[in-house]
Structures are given as C-alpha cells and as structure tokens.
TORDOMI-70086 format. One record per residue (C-alpha): x, y, z; residue number from 1. Coordinates in steps of 0.02 Angstrom, whole numbers. Example, Ala and Ser with C-alpha at 12.3 -4.5 7.8 and 13.67 -1.06 7.14 Angstrom:
{kolke {615 -225 390} 1},
{kolke {684 -53 357} 2},
REM end
This chain:
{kolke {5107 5139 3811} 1},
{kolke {5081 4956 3853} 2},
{kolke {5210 4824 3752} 3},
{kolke {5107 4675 3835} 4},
{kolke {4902 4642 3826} 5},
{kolke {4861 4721 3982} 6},
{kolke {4653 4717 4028} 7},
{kolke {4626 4910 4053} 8},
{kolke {4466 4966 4109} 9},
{kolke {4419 5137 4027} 10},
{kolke {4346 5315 4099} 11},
{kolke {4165 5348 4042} 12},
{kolke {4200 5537 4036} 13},
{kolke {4269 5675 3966} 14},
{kolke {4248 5844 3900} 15},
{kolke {4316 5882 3720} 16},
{kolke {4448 6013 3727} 17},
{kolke {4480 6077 3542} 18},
{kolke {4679 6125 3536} 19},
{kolke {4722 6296 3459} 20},
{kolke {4889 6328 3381} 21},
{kolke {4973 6273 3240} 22},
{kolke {5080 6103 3196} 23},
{kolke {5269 6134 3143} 24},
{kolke {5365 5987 3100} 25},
{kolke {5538 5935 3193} 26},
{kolke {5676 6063 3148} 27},
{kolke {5837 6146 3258} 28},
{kolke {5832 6337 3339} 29},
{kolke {5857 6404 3169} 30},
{kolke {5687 6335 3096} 31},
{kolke {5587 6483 3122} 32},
{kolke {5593 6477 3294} 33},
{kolke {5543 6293 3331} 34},
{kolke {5645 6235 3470} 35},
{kolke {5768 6063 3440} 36},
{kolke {5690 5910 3508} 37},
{kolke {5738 5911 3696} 38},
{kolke {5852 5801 3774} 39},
{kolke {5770 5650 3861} 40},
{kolke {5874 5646 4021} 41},
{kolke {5838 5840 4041} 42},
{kolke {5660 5821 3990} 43},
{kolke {5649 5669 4132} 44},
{kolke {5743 5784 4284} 45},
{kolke {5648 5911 4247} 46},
{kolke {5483 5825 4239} 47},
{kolke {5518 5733 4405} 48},
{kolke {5559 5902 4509} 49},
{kolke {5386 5961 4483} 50},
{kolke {5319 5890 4651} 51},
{kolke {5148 5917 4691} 52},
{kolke {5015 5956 4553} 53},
{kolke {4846 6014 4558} 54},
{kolke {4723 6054 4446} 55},
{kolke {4588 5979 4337} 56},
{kolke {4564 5836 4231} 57},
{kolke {4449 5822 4080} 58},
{kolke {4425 5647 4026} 59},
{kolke {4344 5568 3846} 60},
{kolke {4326 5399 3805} 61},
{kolke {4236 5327 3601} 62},
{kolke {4203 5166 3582} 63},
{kolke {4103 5151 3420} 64},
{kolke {3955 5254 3436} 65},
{kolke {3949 5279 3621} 66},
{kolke {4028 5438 3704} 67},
{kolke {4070 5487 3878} 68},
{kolke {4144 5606 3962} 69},
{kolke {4188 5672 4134} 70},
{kolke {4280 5799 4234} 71},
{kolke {4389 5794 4376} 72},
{kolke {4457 5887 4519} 73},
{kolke {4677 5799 4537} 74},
{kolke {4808 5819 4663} 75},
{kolke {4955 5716 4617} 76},
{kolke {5134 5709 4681} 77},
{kolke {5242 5665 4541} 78},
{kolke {5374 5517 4557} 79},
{kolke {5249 5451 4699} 80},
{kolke {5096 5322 4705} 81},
{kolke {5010 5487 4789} 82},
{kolke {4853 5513 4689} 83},
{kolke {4691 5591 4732} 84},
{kolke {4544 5621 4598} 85},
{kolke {4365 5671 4608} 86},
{kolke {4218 5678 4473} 87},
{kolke {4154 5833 4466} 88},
{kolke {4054 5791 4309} 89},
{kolke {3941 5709 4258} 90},
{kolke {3821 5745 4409} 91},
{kolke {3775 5553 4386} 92},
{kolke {3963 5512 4471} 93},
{kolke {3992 5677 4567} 94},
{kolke {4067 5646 4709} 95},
{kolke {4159 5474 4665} 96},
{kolke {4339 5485 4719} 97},
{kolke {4520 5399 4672} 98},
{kolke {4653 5395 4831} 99},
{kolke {4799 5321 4833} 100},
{kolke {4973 5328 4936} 101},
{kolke {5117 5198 4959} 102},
{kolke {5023 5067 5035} 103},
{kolke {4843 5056 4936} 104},
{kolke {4721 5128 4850} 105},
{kolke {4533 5174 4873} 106},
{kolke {4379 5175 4764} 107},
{kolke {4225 5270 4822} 108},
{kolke {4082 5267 4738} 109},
{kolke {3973 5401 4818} 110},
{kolke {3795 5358 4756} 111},
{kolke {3831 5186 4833} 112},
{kolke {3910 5246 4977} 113},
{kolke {4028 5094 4950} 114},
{kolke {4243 5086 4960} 115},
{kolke {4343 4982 4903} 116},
{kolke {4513 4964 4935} 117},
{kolke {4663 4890 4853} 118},
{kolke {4867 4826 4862} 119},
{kolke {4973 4882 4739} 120},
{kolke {5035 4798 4607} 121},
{kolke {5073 4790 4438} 122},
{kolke {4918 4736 4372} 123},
{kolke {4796 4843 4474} 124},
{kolke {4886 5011 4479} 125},
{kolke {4975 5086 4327} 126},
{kolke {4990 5284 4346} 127},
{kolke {5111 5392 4239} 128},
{kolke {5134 5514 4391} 129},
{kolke {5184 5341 4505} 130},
{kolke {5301 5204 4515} 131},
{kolke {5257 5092 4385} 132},
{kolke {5358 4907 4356} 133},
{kolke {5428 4999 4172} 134},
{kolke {5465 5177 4250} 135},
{kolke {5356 5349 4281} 136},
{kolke {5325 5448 4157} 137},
{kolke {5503 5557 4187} 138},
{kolke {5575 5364 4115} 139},
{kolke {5447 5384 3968} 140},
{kolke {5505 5549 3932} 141},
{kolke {5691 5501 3925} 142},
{kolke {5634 5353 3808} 143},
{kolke {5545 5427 3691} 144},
{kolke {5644 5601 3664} 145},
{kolke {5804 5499 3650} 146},
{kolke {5701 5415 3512} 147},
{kolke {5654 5527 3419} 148},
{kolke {5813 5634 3395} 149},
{kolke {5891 5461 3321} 150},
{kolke {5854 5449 3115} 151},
{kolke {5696 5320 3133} 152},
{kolke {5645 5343 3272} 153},
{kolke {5613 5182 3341} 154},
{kolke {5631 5121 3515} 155},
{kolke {5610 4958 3571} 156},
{kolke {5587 4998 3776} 157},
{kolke {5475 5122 3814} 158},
{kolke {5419 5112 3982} 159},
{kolke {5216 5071 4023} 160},
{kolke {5139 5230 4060} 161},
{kolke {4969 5160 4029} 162},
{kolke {4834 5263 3943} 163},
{kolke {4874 5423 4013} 164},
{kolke {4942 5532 4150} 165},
{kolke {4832 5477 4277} 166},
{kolke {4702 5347 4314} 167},
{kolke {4531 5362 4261} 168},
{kolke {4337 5350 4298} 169},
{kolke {4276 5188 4278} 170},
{kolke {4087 5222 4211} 171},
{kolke {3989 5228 4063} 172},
{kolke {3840 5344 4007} 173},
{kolke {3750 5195 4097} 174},
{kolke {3866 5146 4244} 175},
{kolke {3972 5017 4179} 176},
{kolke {4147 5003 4123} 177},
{kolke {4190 5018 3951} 178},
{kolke {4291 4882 3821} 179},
{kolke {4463 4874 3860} 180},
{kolke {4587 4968 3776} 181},
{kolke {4669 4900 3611} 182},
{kolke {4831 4875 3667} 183},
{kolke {5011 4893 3565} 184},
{kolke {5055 4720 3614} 185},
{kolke {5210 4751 3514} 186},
{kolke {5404 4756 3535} 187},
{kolke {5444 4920 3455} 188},
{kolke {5376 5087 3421} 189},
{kolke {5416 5250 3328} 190},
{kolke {5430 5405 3406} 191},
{kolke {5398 5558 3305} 192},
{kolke {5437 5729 3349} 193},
{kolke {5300 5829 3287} 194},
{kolke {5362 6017 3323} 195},
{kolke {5255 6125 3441} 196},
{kolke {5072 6143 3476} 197},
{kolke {4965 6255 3601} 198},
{kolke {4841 6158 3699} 199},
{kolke {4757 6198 3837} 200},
{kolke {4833 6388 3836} 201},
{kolke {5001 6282 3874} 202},
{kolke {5153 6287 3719} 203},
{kolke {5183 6116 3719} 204},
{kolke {5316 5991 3630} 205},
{kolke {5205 5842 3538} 206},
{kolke {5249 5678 3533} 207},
{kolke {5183 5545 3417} 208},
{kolke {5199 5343 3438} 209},
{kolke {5151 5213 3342} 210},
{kolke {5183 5014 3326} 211},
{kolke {5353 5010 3243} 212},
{kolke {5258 4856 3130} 213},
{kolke {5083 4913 3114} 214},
{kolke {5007 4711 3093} 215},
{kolke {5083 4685 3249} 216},
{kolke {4935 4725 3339} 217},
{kolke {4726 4684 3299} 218},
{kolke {4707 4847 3350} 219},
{kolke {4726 4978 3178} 220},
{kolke {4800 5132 3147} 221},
{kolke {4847 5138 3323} 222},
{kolke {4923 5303 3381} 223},
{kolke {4949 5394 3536} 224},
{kolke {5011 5585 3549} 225},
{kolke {5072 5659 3699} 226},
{kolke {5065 5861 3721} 227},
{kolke {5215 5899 3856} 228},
{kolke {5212 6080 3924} 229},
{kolke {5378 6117 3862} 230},
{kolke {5449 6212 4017} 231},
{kolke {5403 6087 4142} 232},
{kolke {5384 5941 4023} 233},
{kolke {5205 5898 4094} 234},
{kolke {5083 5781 3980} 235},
{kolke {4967 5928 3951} 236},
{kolke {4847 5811 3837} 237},
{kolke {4856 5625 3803} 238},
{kolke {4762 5562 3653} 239},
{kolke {4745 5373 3595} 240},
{kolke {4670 5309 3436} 241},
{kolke {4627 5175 3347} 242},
{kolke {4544 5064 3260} 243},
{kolke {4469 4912 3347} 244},
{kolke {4334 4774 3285} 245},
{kolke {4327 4898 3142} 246},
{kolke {4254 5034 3231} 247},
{kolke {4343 5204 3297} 248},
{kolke {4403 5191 3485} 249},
{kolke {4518 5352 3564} 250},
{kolke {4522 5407 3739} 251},
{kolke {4602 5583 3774} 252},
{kolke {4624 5667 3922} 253},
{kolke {4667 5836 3971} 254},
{kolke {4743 5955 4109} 255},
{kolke {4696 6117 4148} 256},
{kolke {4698 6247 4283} 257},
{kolke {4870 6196 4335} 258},
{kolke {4980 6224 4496} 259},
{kolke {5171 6152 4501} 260},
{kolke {5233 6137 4654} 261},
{kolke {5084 6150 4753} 262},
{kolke {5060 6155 4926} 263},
{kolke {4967 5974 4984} 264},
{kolke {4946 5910 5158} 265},
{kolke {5002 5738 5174} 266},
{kolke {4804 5690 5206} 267},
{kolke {4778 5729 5041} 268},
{kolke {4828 5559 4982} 269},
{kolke {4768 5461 5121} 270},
{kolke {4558 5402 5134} 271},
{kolke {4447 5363 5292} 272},
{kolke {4293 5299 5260} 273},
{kolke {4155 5351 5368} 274},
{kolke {4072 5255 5481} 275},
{kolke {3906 5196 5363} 276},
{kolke {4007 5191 5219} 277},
{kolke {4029 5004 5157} 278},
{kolke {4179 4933 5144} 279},
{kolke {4254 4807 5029} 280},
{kolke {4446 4751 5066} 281},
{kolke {4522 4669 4903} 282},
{kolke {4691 4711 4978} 283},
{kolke {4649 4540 5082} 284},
{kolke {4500 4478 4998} 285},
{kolke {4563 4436 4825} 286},
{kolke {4735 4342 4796} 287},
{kolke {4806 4351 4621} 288},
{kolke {4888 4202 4567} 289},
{kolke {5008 4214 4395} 290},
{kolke {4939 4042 4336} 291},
{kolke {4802 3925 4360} 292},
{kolke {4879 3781 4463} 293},
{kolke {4957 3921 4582} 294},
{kolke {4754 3988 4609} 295},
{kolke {4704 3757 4642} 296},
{kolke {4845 3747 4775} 297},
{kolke {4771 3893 4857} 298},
{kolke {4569 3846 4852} 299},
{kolke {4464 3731 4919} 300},
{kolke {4343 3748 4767} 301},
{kolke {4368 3664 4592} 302},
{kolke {4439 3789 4466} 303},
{kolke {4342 3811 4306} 304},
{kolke {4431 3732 4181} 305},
{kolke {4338 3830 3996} 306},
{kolke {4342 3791 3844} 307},
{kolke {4426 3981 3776} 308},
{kolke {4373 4018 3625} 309},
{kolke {4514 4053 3484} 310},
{kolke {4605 4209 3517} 311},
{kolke {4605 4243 3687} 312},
{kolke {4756 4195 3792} 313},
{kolke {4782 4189 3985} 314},
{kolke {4803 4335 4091} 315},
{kolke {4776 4296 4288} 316},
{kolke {4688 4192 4386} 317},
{kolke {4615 4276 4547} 318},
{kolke {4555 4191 4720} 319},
{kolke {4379 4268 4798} 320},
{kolke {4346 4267 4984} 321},
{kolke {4220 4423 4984} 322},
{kolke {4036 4395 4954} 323},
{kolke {4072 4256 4901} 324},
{kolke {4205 4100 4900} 325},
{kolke {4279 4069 4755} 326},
{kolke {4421 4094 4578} 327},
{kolke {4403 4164 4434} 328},
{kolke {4522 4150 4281} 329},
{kolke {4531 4293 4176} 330},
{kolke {4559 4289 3980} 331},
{kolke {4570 4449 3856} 332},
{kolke {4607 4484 3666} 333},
{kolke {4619 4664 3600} 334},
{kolke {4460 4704 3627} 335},
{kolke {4365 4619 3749} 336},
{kolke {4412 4511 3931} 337},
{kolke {4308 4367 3969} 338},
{kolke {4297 4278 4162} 339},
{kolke {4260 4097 4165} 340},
{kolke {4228 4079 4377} 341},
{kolke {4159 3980 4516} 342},
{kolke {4111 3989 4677} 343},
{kolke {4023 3925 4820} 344},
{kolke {3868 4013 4828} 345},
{kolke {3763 4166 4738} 346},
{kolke {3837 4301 4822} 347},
{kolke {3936 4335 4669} 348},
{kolke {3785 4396 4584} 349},
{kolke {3733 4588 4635} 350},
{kolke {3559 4645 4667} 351},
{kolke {3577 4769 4510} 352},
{kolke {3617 4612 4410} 353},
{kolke {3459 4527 4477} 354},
{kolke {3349 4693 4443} 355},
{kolke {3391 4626 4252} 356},
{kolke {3421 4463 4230} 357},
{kolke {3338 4338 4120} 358},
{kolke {3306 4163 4158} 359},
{kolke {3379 4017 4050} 360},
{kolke {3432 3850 4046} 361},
{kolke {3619 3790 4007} 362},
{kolke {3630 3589 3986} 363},
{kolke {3470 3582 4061} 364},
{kolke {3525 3686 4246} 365},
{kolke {3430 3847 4289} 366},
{kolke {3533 3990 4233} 367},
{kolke {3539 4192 4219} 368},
{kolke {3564 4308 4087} 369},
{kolke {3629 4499 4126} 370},
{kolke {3664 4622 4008} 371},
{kolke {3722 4780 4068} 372},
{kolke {3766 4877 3921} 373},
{kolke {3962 4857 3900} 374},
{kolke {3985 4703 4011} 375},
{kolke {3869 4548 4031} 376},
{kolke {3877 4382 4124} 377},
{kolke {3801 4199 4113} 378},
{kolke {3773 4117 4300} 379},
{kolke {3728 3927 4305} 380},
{kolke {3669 3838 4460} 381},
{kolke {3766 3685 4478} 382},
{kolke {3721 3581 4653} 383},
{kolke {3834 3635 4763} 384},
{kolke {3907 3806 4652} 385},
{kolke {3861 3923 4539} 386},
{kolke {3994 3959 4398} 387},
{kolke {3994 4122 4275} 388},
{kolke {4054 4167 4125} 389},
{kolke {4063 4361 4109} 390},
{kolke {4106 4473 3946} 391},
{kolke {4196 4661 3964} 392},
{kolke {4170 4714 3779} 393},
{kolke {4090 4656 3619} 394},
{kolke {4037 4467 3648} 395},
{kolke {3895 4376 3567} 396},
{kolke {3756 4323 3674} 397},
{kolke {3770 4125 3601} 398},
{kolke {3944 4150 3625} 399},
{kolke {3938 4180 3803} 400},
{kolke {3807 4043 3848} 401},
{kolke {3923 3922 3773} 402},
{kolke {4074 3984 3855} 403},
{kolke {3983 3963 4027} 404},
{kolke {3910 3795 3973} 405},
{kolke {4111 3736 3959} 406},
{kolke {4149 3778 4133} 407},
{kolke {4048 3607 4193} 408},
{kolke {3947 3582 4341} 409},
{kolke {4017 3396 4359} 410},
{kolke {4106 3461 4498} 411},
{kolke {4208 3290 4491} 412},
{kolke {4279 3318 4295} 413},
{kolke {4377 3436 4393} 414},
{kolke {4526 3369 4518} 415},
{kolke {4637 3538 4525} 416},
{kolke {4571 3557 4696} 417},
{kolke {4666 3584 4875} 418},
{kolke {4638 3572 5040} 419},
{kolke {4709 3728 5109} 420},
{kolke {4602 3883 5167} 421},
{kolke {4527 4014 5064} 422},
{kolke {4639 4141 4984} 423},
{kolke {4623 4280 5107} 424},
{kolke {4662 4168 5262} 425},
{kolke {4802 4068 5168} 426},
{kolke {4955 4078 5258} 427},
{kolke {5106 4124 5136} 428},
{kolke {5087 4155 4929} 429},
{kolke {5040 4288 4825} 430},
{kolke {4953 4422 4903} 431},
{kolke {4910 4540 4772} 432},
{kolke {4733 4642 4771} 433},
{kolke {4654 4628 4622} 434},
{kolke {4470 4648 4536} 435},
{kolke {4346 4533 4590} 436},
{kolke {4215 4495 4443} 437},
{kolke {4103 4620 4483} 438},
{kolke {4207 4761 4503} 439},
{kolke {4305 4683 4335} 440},
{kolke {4133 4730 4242} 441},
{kolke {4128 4906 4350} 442},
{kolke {3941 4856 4398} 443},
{kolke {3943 4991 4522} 444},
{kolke {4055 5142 4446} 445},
{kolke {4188 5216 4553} 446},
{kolke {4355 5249 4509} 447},
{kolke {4505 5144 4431} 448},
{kolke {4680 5165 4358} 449},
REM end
C-alpha cells in the first residue's frame, strides 16, 4: 500500500495462477472451523523469523487491453534489503536479474549485456521483504490484522509495502515499462478479514484493503488482497485492482515452490559484473534533489522551468552526469509521470529511440518524436541544449509537443542556474541514486522495484 503518489514502474509479466478453495467470511474457532483473525504482533514475529526464502515468482500486470506476464526464479532474506530475482520467462527477458544487499542494487539486462546500479533510498527501492521508510511487511502485517479485528476496520497507518512482496520486471510485451500504478493517495483504509482461502496449494488467511473514502483517489474501485500462508504468515499472492482512466488495471503476483529458512550463501545477494558487461553507476551519476531550487544550486545548466499541465503535481527533481549532463524534473498524476529535462548535449537520446523517431518542428527548432509503446518523448534542439519532454502512460501526442514546447530554448528566460560542478562531482548534498530519463521510460528492460 502506498498513502502518498509514488511513480511505480510496473512488471510486464506474469503467469495467471487460478486459486482453488473456497471463501469463508471472518468468524472465531467455533465457526466451522475458520480460525479467529490472528493477532498482528504474532502474525509480524512470526513473519520476520522466516529468514531466507526461495522459490519462484509468477508475475501479471493489465493495463487496459495489454497483458504481460513473466516468471521468476527469488532468493530473499526477510527483514533485509537482500534480494535476488531472475526472469525465467518470457524467453524475450530470460536471463535479466534483480540484486540487491545493504549498500545498492543492480539491474542487468542480459540481452543488452548492460548493469546498472543504484543507492538506496526511499524513492528507488521499496521491497516488502526489506527495510522500507514505513516498515517491512512483518509492520504491515501488525497494521492491518490489528485492523481488522477492530469493528470498522479502518486504519489510518499502514506501512508502504508497495505493490507486492517483492520488486518486479520492468518490461512490456514490447520492452518498455508499463503506466504507473494508480496509487491510494489516501489517509485511511479498511482492512477486511475475509476468512481463509487455498492458493497456490498454501491455506492462507486473506486480507482485503480498500481507500477508507473511495473519491479519495482518481483511481476506482481500488482494492488490494493479500493471501498470507497462515503458518508462517507469508504473502502467498498479492493482487491489486482497479479502475484507472476508465479502463481495468490489476497486477498480481504469486509464490510458489517455496523454501523457509533456506540455506543462501552470502554471494547470493551480492553482483559482479563481468568484464564486457556495460556499466552504468546511478549510485554517483544521478543526484536526487527534493525540490527544484535544491537541483539549480547543484547544476551548471538552466533547469526547465514547464508549463505542467492541470493535475499533475511535483515529485523530484533529479541531476544527470551519465551520457549526458543535465536535470530533469519529474511530475505524475494517477496514471501517468511526465519528465520535462535538459541537458547539454544528445546523449540523452538512445540509439533504439533514434531507430524510431520522427522528425518535427517545435517553435520552429528541429525536433524528434519517439513512441515506444507505453512511454514516449519529445527532444528539441535548442543552440547550445537539447531539452525533452517524456510521457510514462497514456499522454496525447499534441499534448506532449506542447509540454516540450514550454520548457524554452531561450536559455536566458531561465536564471535558476549555479556555478558549482555537475551533480556527481558536487562536493556535499543529496546523494541519492535515482532513474535517469531513460531508464524512467524502461527503454532497455531489466529489472526494478
């Protein structure tokens, strides 16, 4: 669960697992034999004792009429950052891999032969197994089974757990990311205890949340259940649906093939990339900044200053010292994340994005067009930069050009600029790793939490 707008970028996977069983609504011992909801603190200790699982994960995302799903091999110590994931399925991203361990996390996509790695931090790495900002998912547990043995149910803290147990693939049926998820972006929530369900060939306790008000959120008939084996209190299945730009979006994902307490070497969780791989380092390459005069003091190139279109509010701003030099601010409703940025040459733009790119004109510059299924991007040649405007969801085409067109190449309309070095030299600040554009529009796959 997420109570803020958080930009999530979604798994193009999964394999539909149908759940057997049947549904019995909350009752105590006597109720033919459905157990009393469990008690959150017990539910959380006993959840958090599990140590090292293994096993496999089956991922699917909808998002209107597209589909995708993928499989996964997962080692995961519980309570930790110590994560390790790869795609099994689709043979399209076999061999792409998740690692992660107390100090970053890598992305390898395999058909690239590229990494990437990452810092920490709240924005970029959200796992239920870890150490979120709100808790793991043993403080989720506590939450929500304290909630729902109260009368209403309702809770107005439960911790962010994200959209599931574990991060996910970031690909579509065509490589990209998908639209972010609709978040709650609500205060409250009620938990509902909804008896006991099989699932997976595991007995399992089932939760159900909702938005405590449901026009609280753009996103409708929001709803996310969580099947919890209920010996060991592990989220078995996570499903999420709902209702966004009035067409159906869920994302479940499901664990099978289990081992508790499994025996992992401590390499498991740690990645060495080998010696032709490519390597990208946003750990030290990008800087997140929390607003946009933090992201001016820290650049030597003029931050876009966009016109954002009605109902999108700030998120981050991000400094770029990669490919290219450059910031990016970062903007997101419930269903889609826009990036107005500039920088201080092309690099930004990918040879993929080149393979398809129209030409235009935008107040008379040369421009590009790329549209790359679930994510495009606007690049205008200004004299001495080139500035972008880049859609992760549904955004009109007109839309975008215009959005791109307010970012200015009058480079002197713009005096929020600094003479200090580029973000990754920068002595001091904010040194948080976070997505670059490209990788914020999952151009080349890979892996994500």
């Amino acid at each position: 669960m997420t109570r803020t707008r958080t930009v999530v970028l979604l798994a193009a996977v999964a394999f539909a697992v149908a759940l057997s069983g049947c549904s019995f609504g909350p009752g105590g011992a006597g109720d033919g034999g459905v157990p009393p909801v469990p008690d959150g603190d017990d539910a959380a200790s006993t959840y958090r004792a599990l140590g090292n699982v293994t096993g496999d994960l089956q991922v699917e995302v909808v998002s209107g009429d597209h589909e995708n799903r993928s499989t996964l091999r997962f080692a995961a110590e519980v309570g930790t950052r110590n994560v390790r994931q790869r795609v099994t399925a689709p043979a399209t991203y076999r061999g792409n891999r998740f690692v992660s361990n107390d100090a970053y996390y890598w992305q390898y996509n395999a058909s690239a032969d590229v990494a990437r790695r990452y810092g920490h931090t709240a924005a970029t790495f959200n796992s239920t197994f870890g150490t979120g900002d709100d808790g793991d998912f043993g403080a989720f547990l506590a939450a929500a089974f304290d909630a729902a043995n109260e009368s209403d149910g309702t809770v107005s803290a439960l911790p962010n757990v994200g959209v599931g147990p574990a991060p996910t693939v970031v690909s579509g049926d065509d490589g990209e990311a998908s639209a972010p998820a609709p978040s709650a972006n609500v205060s409250a929530f009620v938990v509902t205890y909804a008896g006991t369900e099989t699932v997976a060939d595991e007995r399992t306790h089932v939760l159900v949340v909702e938005p405590a008000d449901p026009d609280a959120t753009a996103a409708r008939n929001l709803t996310i259940t969580y099947y919890v084996d209920r010996e060991r209190f592990f989220p078995v299945r996570v499903e999420r649906r709902a209702t966004a730009d009035g067409e159906r979006w869920s994302h479940a994902m499901t664990f099978s093939n289990l081992t508790y307490g499994a025996n992992v070497s401590a390499s498991t969780y740690r990645y060495e990339p080998s010696e032709r791989t490519e390597v990208v380092d946003y750990a030290t390459g990008v800087v997140r900044f929390p607003t946009v005069d933090a992201l001016a003091e820290n650049t030597t190139v003029p931050v876009p200053d966009p016109s954002v279109p009605d109902g999108f509010e700030f998120a981050y701003a991000a400094g770029i010292d990669l490919n290219a030099t450059g910031g990016q601010l970062i903007y997101s409703n419930e269903s889609t994340v826009l990036v107005a940025g500039r920088y201080l040459s092309d690099g930004i733009i990918q040879s993929r994005e080149r393979g398809v790119a129209e030409n235009l004109t935008v107040d008379g510059r040369r421009a590009l067009y790329v549209d790359l299924g679930r994510s495009q991007a606007v690049y205008v040649y200004c004299e001495e930069y080139v500035v972008s405007a880049a859609s992760i969801g549904p955004y009109p085409r007109d839309a975008l050009v215009a959005f791109a067109a307010s970012l200015d190449c009058d480079d002197d309309t713009d005096d929020r600029t600094a003479g200090s070095p580029p973000p990754s030299v920068a002595s001091g600040g904010e040194r948080d790793a976070l997505l670059g554009a490209r990788d914020a529009r999952g151009d080349e796959g890979g892996t994500r939490p």
